[in-house]
Phi, psi and omega in degrees: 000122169293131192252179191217146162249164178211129161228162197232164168279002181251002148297313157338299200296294204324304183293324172322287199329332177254052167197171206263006193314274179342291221284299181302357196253129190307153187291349160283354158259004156265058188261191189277137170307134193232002173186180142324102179262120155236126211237131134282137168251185154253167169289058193200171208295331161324326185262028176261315158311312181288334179283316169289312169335306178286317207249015160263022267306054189306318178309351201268335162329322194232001199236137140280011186218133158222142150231198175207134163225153194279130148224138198297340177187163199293306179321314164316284160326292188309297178324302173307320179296277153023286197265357172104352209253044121238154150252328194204099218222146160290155191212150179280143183312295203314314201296318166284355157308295207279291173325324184290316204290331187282009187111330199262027142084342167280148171243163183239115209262356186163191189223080177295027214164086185277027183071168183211047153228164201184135236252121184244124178231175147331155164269153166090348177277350179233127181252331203205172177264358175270000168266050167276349208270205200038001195258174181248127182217131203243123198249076202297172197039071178309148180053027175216183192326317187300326220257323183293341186251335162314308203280325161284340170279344174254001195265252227303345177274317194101358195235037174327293218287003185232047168235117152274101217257133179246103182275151158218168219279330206194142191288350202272287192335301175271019167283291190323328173311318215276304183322297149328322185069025184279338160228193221244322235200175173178143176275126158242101151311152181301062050282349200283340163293355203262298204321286213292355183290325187272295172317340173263358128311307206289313155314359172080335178260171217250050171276159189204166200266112198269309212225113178267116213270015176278278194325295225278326174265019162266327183316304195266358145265353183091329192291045175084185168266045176251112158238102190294082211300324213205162149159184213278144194232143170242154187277162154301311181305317189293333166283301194294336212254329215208040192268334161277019150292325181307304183285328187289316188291333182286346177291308180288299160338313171278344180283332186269344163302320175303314175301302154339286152310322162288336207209091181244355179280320187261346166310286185305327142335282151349272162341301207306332199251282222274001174243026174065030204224152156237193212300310172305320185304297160351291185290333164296318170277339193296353191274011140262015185284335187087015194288137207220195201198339209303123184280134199307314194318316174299317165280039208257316192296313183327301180312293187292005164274320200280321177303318164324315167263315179321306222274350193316308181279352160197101165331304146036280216298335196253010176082032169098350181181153192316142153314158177251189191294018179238022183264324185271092153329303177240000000 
């Protein structure tokens, strides 16, 4: 089920008013609103940003209508791209990369995310990511990102064939694997690494974020702890129809990330209703979400490192080839 935030432009105003927000937004993005902004998210840390964004009603610059809604797993997503009823969604890089190769016009306006994942175990049971191997690892989303970038760090480690993967439906899913003790290990995203994390306190036992999968992936490409996981992505239609909305809108997006960061207790406040979570949970994660603002174009070497190891064992994933310049909106 999908949660919806909703602001109008004249709820907008309301939230201007008590922030310095205007005053700080250059006089070209205070032109008159020119259309309906309906923003998708995923349940994961990008869209805490996209939230704040909304309910402080910076977006009314450029929108007289804004909502936001949560969508629950990439299939979801696809479908709505797909079929027109989203335009304008966070999205995993990788997957508009493969939709853009496939025809279908998506581009990527930017990188809300230098990733979020992390590998939760016992404590004391992983020292390295190579001591996965002989373990049971419960991987959320088969065949989409969390699991593709899992799957190229064990490749490049020597040990695919001896870690065992368990796939579930939802990084929620695979806390409960874990939890339960039905697997050795678990991929968690950001929140979902904080929540098990406070409940395996609070239960008295010792899961702990074992393997931070950013750090293991600069190691092994040399670029750093960057993986550029998510970010905002658009239809052909929303470029052709709202395309002098892009640049104004990534403007307001990166002022809203800082903020975010600056403020993460009234961020996660913000937050707290489209992502089912509650706030302290939030606000204890946003300093691992990675949230960034970063114009694809500008993440563009990140990207094509990352897409590149996604694809070694099968281009497939990424729809047969790198994108070419016409994958980057900015």
């Amino acid at each position: 089920m999908s949660t919806s935030l909703k602001i109008t432009r004249r709820t907008a105003l309301v939230g201007l008013a008590g922030t310095a927000i205007t005053l700080a937004t250059p006089a070209l993005l205070r032109a008159a609103p020119a259309a309906r902004l309906a923003l998708y998210g995923p349940p994961a840390g990008p869209t805490i940003t996209l939230a704040h964004a909304v309910t402080t009603g910076s977006l009314g610059e450029i929108a007289q209508d804004v909502s936001l809604t949560v969508w629950r797993n990439p299939d979801e997503l696809r479908a709505g791209l797909t079929s027109g009823t989203i335009d304008l969604s966070v999205v995993p890089a990788q997957a508009a990369a493969t939709l853009y190769n496939r025809g279908m016009g998506v581009r990527l306006v930017n990188v809300m995310t230098n990733g979020l994942l992390y590998v939760v175990a016992p404590e004391q049971m992983l020292n390295g990511f190579a001591d996965l191997a002989g373990k049971r690892l419960a991987v959320p989303f088969p065949n989409d990102t969390p699991d593709f970038i899992v799957r190229a760090l064990l490749a490049r480690h020597g040990i695919a064939d001896s870690v065992e993967l368990t796939p579930a439906g939802s990084p929620m899913e695979a806390a409960q694997l874990l939890l339960t003790g039905r697997i050795d290990a678990a991929v968690l995203s950001e929140p979902v690494a904080t929540v098990i994390g406070i409940r395996s306190r609070e239960a008295r036992s010792s899961l702990v974020r074992a393997i931070n999968l950013q750090e293991e992936w600069g190691r092994v490409t040399g670029l750093g702890p960057v993986v550029p996981q998510a970010g905002l992505a658009v239809t052909k239609r929303f470029s052709e129809d709202h395309g002098d909305l892009i640049a104004p809108l990534q403007a307001l997006l990166a002022q809203a990330t800082a903020q975010v960061l600056g403020a993460p207790v009234e961020a996660a406040e913000q937050a707290s209703v489209p992502l089912e979570q509650p706030a302290p949970v939030l606000a204890q994660s946003i300093p691992h979400c990675n949230l960034t603002a970063t114009p694809a174009s500008e993440a563009r070497p990140a990207l094509e490192a990352m897409f590149s190891l996604m694809a070694e064992s099968d281009p497939a994933v990424i729809g047969g080839s790198l994108p070419d310049d016409g994958f980057y909106a900015l």
